[in-house]
Backbone as CSV, one residue per row, in Angstrom:
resi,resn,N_x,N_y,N_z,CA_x,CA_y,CA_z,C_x,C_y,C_z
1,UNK,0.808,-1.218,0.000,0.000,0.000,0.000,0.842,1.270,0.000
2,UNK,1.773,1.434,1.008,2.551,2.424,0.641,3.421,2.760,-0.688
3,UNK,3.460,1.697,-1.168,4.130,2.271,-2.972,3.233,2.417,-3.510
4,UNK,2.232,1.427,-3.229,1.364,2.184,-4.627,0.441,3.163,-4.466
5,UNK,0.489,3.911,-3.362,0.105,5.486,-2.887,0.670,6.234,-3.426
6,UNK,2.427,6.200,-3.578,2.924,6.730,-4.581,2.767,7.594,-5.886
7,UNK,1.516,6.339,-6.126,1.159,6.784,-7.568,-0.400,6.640,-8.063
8,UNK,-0.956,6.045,-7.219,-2.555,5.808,-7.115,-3.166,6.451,-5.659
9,UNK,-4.566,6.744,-5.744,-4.927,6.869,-4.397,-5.888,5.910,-3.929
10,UNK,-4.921,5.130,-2.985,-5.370,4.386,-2.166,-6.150,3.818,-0.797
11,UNK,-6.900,2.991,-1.064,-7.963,3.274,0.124,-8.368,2.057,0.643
12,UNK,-8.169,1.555,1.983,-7.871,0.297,2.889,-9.495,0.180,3.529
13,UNK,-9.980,0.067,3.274,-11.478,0.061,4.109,-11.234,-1.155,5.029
14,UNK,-12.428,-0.871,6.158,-12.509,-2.337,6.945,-13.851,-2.465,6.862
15,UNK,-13.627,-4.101,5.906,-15.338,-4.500,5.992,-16.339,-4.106,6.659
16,UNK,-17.613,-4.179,6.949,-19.005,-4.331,7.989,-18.283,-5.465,8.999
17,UNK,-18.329,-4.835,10.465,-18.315,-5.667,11.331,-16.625,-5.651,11.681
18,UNK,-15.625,-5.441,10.971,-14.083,-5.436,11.176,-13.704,-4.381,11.475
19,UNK,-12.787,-4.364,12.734,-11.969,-3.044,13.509,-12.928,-2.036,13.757
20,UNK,-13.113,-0.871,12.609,-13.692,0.487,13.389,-15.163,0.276,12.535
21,UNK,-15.421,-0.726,11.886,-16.671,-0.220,10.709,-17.585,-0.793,11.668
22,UNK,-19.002,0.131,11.048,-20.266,-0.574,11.603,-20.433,-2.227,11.815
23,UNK,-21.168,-2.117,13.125,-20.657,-4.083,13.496,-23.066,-4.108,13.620
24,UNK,-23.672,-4.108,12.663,-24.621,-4.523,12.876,-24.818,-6.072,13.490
25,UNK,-26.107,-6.374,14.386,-26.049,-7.124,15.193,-26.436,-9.213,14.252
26,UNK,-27.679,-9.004,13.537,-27.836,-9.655,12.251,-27.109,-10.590,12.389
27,UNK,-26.983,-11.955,12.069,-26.177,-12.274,11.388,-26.373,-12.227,10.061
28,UNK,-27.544,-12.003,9.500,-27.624,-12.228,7.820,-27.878,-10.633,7.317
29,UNK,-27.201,-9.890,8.537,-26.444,-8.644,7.952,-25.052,-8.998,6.890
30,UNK,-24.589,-10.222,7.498,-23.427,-10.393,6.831,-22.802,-11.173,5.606
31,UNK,-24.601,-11.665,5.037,-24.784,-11.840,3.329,-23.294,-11.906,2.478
32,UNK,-23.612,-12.416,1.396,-22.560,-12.184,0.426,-23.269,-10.171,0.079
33,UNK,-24.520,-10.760,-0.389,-24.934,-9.581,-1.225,-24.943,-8.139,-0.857
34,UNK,-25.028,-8.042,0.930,-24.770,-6.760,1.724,-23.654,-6.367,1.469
35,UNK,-22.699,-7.491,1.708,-20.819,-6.649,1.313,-20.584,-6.401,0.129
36,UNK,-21.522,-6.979,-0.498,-20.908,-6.326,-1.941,-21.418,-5.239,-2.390
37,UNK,-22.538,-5.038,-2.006,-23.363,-3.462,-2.037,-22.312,-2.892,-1.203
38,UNK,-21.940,-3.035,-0.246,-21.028,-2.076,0.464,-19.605,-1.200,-0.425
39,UNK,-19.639,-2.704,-1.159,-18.121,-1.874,-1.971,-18.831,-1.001,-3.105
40,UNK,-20.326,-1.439,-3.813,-20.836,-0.745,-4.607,-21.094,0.511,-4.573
41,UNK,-21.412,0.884,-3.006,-21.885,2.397,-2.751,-20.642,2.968,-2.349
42,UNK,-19.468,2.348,-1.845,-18.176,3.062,-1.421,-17.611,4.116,-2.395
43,UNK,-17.643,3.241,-3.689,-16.945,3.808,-4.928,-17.418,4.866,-5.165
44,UNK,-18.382,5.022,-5.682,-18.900,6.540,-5.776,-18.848,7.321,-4.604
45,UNK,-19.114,6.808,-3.204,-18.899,7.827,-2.065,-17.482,8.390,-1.978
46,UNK,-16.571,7.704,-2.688,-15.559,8.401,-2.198,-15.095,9.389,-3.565
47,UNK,-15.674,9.124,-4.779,-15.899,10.172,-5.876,-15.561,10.053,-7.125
48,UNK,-15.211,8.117,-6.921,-15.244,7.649,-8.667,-16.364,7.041,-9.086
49,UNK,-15.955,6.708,-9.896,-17.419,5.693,-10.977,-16.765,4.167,-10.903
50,UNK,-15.448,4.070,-10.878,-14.668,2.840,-10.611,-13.287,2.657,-10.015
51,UNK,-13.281,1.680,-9.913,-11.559,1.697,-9.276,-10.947,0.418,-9.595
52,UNK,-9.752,0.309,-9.596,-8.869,-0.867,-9.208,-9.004,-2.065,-8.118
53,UNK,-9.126,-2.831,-8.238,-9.724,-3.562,-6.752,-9.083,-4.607,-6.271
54,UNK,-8.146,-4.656,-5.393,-7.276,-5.582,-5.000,-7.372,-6.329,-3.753
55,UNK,-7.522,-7.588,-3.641,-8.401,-8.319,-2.332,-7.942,-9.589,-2.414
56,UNK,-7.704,-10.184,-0.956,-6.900,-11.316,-0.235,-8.305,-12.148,0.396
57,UNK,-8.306,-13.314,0.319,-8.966,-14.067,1.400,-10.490,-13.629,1.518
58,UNK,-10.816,-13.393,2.470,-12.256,-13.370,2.693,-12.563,-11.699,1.882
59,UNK,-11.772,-10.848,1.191,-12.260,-9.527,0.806,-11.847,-10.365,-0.600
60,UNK,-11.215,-11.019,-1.152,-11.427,-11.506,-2.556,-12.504,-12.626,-2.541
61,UNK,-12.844,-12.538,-1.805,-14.322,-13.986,-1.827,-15.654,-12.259,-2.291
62,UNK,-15.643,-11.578,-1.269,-16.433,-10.497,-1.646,-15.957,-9.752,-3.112
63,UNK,-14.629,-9.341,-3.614,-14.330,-8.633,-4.966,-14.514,-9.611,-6.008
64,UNK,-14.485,-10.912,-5.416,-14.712,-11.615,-7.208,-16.454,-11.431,-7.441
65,UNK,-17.105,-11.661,-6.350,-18.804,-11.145,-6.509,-19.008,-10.083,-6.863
66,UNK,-18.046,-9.138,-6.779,-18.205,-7.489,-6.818,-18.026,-6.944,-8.043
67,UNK,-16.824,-8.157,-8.951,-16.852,-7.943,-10.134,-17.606,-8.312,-10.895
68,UNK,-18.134,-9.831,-10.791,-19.215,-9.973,-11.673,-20.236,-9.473,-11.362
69,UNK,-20.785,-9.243,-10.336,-22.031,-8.177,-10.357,-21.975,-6.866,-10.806
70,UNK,-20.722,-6.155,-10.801,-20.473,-4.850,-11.349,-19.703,-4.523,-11.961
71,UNK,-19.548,-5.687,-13.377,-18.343,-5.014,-13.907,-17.907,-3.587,-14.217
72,UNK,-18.976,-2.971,-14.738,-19.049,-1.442,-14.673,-17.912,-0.270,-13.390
73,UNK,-17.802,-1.387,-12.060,-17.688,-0.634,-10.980,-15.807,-0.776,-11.288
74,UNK,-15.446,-2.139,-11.890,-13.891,-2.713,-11.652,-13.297,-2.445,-12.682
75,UNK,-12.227,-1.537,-13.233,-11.145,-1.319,-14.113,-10.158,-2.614,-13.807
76,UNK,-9.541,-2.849,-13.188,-8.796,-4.070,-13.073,-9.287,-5.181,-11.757
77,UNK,-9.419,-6.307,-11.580,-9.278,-6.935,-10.484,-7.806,-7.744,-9.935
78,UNK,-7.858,-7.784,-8.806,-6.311,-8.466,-8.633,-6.263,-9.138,-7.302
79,UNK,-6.486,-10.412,-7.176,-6.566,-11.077,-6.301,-5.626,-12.068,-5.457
80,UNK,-5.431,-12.117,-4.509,-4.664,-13.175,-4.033,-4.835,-14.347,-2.792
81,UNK,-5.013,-15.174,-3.365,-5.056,-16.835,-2.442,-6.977,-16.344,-2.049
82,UNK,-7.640,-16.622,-2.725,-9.013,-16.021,-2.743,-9.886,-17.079,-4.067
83,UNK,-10.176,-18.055,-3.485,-10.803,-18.821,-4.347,-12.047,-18.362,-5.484
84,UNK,-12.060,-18.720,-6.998,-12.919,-18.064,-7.974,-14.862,-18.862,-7.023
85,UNK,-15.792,-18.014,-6.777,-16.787,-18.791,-6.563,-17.443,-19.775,-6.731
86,UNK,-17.478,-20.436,-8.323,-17.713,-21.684,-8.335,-16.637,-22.529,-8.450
87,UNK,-15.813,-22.366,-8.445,-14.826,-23.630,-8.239,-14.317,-23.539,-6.759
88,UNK,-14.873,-22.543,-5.460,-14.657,-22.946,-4.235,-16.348,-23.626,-4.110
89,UNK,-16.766,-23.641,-4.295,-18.344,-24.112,-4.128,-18.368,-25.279,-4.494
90,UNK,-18.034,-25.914,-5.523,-17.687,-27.209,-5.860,-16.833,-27.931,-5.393
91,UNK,-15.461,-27.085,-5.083,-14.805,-28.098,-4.113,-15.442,-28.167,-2.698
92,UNK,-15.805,-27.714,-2.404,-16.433,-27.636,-1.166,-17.784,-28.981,-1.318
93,UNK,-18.069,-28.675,-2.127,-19.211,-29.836,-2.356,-18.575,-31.665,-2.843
94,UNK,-17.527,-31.545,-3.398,-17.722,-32.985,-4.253,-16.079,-33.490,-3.659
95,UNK,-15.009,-32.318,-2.958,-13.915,-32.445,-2.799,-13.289,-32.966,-1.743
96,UNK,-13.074,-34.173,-1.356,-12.805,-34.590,-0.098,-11.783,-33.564,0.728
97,UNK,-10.718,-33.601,0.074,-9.350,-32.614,0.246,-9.779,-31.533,0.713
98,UNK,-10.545,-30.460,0.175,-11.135,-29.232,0.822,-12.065,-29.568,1.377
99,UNK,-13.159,-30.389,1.482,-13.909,-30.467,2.562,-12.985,-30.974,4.098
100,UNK,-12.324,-31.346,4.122,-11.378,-31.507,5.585,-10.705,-30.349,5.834
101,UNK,-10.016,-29.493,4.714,-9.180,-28.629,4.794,-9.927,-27.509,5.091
102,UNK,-11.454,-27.093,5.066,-12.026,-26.499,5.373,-13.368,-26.570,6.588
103,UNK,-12.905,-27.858,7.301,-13.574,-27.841,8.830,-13.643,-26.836,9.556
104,UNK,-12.557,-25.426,9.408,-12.455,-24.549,10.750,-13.406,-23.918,10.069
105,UNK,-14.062,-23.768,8.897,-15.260,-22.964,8.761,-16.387,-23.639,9.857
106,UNK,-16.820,-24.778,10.030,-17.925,-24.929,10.122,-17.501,-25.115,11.859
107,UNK,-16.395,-24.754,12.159,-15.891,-25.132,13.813,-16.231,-23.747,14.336
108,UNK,-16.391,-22.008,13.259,-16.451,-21.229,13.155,-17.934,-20.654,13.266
109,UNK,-18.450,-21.401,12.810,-19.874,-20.976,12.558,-20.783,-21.674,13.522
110,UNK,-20.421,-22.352,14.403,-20.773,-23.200,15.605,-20.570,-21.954,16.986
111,UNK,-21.532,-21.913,17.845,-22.128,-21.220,18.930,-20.417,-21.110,19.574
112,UNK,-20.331,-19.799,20.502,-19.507,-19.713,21.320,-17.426,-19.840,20.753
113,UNK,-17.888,-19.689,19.110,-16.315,-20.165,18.666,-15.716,-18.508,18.681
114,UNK,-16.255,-17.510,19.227,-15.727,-16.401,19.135,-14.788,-15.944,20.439
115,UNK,-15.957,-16.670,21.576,-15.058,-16.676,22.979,-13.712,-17.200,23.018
116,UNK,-13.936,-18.253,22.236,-12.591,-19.363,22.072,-11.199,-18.686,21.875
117,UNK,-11.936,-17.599,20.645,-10.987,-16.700,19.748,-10.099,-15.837,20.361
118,UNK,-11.099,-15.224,21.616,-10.660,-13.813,22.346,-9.950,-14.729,23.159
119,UNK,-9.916,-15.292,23.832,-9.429,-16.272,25.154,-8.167,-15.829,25.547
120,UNK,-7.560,-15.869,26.498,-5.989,-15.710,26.565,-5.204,-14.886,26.122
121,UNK,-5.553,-13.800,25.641,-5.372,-12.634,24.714,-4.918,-12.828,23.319
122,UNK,-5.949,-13.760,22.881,-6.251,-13.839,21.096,-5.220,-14.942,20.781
123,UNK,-4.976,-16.219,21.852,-3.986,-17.098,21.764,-4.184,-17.914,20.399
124,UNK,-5.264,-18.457,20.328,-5.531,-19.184,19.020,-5.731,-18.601,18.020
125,UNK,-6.134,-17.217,17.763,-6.075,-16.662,16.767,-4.583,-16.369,16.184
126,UNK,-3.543,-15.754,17.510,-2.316,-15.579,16.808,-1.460,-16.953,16.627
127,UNK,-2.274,-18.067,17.176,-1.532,-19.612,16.941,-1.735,-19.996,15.319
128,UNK,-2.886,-19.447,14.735,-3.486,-20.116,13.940,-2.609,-19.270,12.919
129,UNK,-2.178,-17.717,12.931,-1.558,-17.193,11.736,-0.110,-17.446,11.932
130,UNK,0.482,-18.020,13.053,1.909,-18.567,13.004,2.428,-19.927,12.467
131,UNK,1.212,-20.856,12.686,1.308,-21.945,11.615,1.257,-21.923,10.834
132,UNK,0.270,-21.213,10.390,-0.059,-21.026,8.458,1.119,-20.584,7.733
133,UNK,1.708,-19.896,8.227,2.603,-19.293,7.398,4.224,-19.615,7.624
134,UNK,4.745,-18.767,6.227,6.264,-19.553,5.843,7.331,-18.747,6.340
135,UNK,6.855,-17.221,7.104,7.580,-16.134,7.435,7.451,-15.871,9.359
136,UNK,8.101,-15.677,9.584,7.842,-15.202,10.610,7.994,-13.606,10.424
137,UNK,6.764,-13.371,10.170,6.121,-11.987,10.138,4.763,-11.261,11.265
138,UNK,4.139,-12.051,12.004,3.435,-12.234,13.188,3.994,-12.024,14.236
139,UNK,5.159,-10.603,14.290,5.519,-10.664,16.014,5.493,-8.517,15.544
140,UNK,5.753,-8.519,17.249,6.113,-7.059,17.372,4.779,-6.371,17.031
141,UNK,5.151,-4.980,16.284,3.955,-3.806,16.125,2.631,-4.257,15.097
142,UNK,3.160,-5.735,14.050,2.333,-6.241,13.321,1.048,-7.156,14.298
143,UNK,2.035,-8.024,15.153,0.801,-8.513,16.066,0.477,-7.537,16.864
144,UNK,0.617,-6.577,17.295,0.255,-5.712,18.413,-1.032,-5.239,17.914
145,UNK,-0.400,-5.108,16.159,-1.808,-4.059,15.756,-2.740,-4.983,14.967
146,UNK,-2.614,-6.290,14.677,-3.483,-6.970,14.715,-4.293,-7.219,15.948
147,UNK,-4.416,-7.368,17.396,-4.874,-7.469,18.464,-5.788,-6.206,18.920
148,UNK,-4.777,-5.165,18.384,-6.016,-3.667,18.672,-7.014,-3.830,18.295
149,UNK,-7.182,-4.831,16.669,-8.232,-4.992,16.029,-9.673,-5.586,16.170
150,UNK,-8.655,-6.697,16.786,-9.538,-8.001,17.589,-9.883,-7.407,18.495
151,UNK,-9.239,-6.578,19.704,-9.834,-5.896,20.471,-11.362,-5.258,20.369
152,UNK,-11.221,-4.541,19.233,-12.509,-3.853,19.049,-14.073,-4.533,19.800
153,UNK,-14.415,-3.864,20.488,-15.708,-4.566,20.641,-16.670,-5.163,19.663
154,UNK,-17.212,-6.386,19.932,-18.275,-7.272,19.289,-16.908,-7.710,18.087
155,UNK,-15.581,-7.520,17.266,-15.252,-7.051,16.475,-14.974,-8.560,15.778
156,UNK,-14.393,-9.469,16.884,-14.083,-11.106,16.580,-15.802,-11.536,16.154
157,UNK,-16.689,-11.289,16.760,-18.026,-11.765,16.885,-18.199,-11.934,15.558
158,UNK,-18.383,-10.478,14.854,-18.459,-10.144,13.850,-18.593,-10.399,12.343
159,UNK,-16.397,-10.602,12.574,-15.896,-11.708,11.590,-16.357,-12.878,11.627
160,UNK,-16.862,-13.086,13.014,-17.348,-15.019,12.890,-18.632,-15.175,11.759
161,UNK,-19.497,-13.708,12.093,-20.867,-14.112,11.411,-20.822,-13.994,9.657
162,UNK,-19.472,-13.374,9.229,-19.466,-13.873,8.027,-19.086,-14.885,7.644
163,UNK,-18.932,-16.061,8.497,-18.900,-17.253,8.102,-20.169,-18.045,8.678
164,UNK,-20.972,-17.069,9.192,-21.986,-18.056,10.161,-23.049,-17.167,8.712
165,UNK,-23.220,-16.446,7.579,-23.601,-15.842,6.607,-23.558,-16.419,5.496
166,UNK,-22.403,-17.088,5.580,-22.496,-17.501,4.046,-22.423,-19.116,3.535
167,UNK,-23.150,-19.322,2.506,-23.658,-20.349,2.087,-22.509,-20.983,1.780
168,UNK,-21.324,-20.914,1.599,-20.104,-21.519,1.151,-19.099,-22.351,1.939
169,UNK,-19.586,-23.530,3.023,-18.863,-24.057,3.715,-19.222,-25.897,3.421
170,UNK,-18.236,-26.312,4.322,-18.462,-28.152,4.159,-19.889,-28.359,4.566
171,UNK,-20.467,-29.082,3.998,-21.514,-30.128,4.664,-20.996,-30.931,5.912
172,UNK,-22.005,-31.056,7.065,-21.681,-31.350,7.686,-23.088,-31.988,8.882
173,UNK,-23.041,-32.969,9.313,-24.276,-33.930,9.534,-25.716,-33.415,8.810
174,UNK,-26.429,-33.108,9.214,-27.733,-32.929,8.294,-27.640,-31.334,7.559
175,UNK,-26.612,-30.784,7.735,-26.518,-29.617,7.185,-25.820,-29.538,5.565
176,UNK,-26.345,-29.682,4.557,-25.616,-29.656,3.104,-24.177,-28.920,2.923
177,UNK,-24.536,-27.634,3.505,-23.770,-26.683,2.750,-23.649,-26.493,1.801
178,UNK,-22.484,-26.133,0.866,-22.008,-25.593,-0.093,-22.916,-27.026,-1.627
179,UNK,-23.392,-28.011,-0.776,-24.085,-28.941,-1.437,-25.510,-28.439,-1.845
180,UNK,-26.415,-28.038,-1.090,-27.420,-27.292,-1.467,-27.785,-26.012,-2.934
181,UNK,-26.142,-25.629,-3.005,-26.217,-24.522,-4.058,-26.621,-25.109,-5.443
182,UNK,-27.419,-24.524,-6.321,-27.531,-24.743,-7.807,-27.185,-23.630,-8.897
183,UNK,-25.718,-23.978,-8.977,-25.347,-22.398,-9.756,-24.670,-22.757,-11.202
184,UNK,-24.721,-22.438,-11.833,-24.327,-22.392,-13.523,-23.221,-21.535,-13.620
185,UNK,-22.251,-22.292,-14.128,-20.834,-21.702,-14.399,-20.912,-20.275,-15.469
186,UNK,-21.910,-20.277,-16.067,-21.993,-19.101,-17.405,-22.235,-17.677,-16.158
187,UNK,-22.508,-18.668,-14.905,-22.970,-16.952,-14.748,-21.824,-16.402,-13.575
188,UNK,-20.583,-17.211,-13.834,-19.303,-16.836,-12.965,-18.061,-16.339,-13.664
189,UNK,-18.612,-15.960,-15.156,-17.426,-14.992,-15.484,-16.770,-13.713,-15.292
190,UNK,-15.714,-13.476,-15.116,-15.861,-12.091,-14.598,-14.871,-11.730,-16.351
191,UNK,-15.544,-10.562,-16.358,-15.321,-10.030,-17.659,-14.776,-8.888,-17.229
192,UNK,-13.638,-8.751,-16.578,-12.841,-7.154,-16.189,-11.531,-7.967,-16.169
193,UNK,-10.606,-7.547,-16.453,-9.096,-7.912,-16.475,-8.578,-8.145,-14.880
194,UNK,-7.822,-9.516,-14.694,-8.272,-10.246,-13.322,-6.619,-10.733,-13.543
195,UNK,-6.387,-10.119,-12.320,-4.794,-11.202,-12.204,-4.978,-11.771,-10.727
196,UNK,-4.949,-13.246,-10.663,-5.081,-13.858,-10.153,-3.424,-14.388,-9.052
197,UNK,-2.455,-14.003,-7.953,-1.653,-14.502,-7.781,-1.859,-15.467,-6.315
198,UNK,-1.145,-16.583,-6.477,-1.287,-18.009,-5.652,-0.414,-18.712,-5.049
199,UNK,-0.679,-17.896,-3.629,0.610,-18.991,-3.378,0.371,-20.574,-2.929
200,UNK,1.360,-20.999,-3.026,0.989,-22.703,-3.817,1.107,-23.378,-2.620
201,UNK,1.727,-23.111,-1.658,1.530,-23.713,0.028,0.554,-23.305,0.695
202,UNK,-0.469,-23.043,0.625,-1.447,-22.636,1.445,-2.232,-23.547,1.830
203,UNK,-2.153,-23.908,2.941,-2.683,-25.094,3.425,-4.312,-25.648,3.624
204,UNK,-4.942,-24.476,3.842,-6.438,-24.179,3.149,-6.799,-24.295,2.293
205,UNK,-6.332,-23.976,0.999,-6.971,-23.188,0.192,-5.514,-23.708,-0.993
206,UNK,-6.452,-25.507,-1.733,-4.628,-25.918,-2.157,-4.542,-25.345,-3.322
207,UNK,-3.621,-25.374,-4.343,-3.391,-25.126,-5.188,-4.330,-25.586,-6.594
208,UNK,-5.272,-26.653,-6.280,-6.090,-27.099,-7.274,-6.943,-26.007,-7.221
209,UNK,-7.672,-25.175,-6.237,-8.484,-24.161,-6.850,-7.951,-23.337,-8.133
210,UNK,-7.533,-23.382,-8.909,-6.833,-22.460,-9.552,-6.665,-23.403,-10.710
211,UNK,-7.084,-24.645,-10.727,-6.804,-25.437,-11.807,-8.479,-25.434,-12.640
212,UNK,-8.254,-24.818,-13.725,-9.456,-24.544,-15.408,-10.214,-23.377,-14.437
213,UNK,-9.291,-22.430,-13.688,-9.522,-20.830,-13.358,-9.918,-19.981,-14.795
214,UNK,-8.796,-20.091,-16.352,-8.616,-19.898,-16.931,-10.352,-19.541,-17.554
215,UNK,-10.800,-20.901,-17.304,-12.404,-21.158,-18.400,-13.035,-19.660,-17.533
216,UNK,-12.874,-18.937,-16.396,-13.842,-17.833,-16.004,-13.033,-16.917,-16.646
217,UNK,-12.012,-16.967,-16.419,-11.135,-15.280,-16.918,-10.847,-15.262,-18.650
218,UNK,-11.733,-14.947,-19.390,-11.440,-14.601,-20.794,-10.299,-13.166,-20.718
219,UNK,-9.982,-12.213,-19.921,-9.290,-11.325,-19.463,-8.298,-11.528,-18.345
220,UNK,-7.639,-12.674,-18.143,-6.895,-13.186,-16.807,-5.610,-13.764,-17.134
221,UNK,-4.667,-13.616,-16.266,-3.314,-13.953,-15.667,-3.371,-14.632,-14.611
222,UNK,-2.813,-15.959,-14.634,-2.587,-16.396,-13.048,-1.281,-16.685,-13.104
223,UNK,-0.831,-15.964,-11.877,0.098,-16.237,-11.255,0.464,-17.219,-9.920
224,UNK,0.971,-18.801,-10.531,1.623,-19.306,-8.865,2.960,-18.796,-8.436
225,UNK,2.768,-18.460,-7.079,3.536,-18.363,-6.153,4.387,-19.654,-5.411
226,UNK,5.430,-20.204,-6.096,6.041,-21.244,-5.344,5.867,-21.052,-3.890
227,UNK,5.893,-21.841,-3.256,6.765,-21.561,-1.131,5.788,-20.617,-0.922
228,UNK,5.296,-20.150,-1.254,4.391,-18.771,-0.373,3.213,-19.271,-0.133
229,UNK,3.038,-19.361,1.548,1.782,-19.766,1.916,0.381,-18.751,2.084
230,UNK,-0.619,-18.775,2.802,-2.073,-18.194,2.427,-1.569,-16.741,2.520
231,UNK,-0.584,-16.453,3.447,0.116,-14.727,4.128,1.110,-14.491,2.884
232,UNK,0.479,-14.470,1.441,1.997,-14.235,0.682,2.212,-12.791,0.859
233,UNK,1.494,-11.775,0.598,1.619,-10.816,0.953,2.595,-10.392,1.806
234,UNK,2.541,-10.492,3.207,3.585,-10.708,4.176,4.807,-11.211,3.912
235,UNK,4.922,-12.574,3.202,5.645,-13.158,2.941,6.535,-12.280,1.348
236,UNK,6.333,-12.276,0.574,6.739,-11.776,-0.201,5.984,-10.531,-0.942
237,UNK,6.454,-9.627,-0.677,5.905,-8.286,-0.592,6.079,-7.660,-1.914
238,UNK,7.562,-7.863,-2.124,8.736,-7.189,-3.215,7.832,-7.744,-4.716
239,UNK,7.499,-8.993,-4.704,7.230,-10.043,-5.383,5.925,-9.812,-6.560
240,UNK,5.153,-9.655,-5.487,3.627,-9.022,-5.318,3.609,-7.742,-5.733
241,UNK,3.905,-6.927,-5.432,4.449,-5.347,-5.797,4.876,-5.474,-7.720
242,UNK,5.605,-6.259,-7.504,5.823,-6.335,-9.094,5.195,-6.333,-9.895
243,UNK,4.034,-7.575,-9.523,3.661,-7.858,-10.503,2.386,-7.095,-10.908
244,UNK,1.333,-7.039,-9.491,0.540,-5.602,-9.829,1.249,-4.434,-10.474
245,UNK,2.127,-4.138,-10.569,2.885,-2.951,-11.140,2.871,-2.906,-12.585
246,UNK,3.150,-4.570,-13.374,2.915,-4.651,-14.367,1.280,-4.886,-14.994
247,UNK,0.783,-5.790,-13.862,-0.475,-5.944,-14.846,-1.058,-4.738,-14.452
248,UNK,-0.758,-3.359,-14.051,-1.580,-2.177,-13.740,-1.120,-1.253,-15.248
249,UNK,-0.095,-1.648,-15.768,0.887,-0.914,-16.383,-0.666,-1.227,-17.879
């Protein structure tokens, strides 16, 4: 963010419900379709017609919806370790591999997993981003100011209910999940120029999502990321920087 302030103006929002933003009480405040109206009305509030849109993890689960619902709104998309919607929906449905690899959703969306979270001063939360990853980048003013965050009142709650929101998790005893959906691939193209980068260790989220990515992006680049796990960002910064630099170019 700081380089490319440099030369763009850049703007970090925090979702509905994360750090300082409105934390409505709802859980089905926390829809796919609410957050994506959220980024819809942002854009113009802040005084374009569109922007650049660059999103990790659970904010590229919301920008790939954001693009195909608005292409109008996205000049470029650029995503990272952020599964395309129907090919996380399907693995989720038919995929043994991601249905295990994606249990902490539904361990998440289960009563009381927020207390768990705060416990001990955010022990499992900062356990959970020191395993995942290939850097030790999780200490000092970075965790400090991750914790202010979590701090926030209701603020962990929050984040939980967008997973306790959305239709996109394992099946699990009489509950379908991501099995219940009936969606048609024609209507998951995103037609805005999409660079896709992946890092290929991510233990969530494996590297097969990203395999016939190609058939949605008639306008797309994917990039794997050898060694770089779900935190590539963190992890390789320099890397990342690049390559948005070019596909912005």
């Amino acid at each position: 963010m700081p380089e490319l302030s440099k030369k763009y103006f850049v703007v970090a929002p925090d979702m509905r419900g994360y750090n300082l933003s409105s934390k409505p009480e709802p859980v089905e405040s926390y829809k796919p379709r609410h957050l994506v109206e959220d980024l819809n009305q942002l854009i113009p509030h802040l005084g374009y017609e569109s922007a650049v849109v660059i999103a990790h993890d659970w904010g590229g689960a919301i920008a790939w919806n954001f693009a195909i619902a608005h292409p109008n709104r996205v000049n470029q998309l650029i995503i990272l370790n952020a599964p395309h919607p129907y090919i996380y929906a399907t693995a989720l449905a038919e995929n043994p591999i991601q249905q295990q690899n994606s249990q902490y959703m539904n361990w998440l969306r289960s009563p009381g997993s927020e207390d768990a979270l705060i416990k001990d001063d955010f022990e499992l939360l900062g356990g959970f981003f020191r395993k995942s990853s290939k850097a030790d980048w999780f200490v000092g003013e970075t965790e400090q100011a991750y914790k202010k965050a979590w701090a926030v009142p209701q603020a962990v709650k929050c984040a939980v209910n967008w997973y306790r929101a959305s239709p996109l998790h394992p099946p699990e005893g009489d509950k379908p999940g991501a099995h219940k959906l009936e969606l048609s691939p024609d209507n998951f193209v995103v037609k805005v120029p999409t660079l896709v980068i992946w890092g290929m260790a991510d233990v969530a989220l494996p590297s097969f999502l990203i395999e016939g990515l190609e058939v949605f992006l008639p306008k797309g680049k994917i990039v794997p990321l050898p060694g770089a796990s779900h935190w590539l960002i963190h992890e390789q910064p320099e890397f990342i920087l690049k390559e948005i630099n070019q596909f912005l170019k």
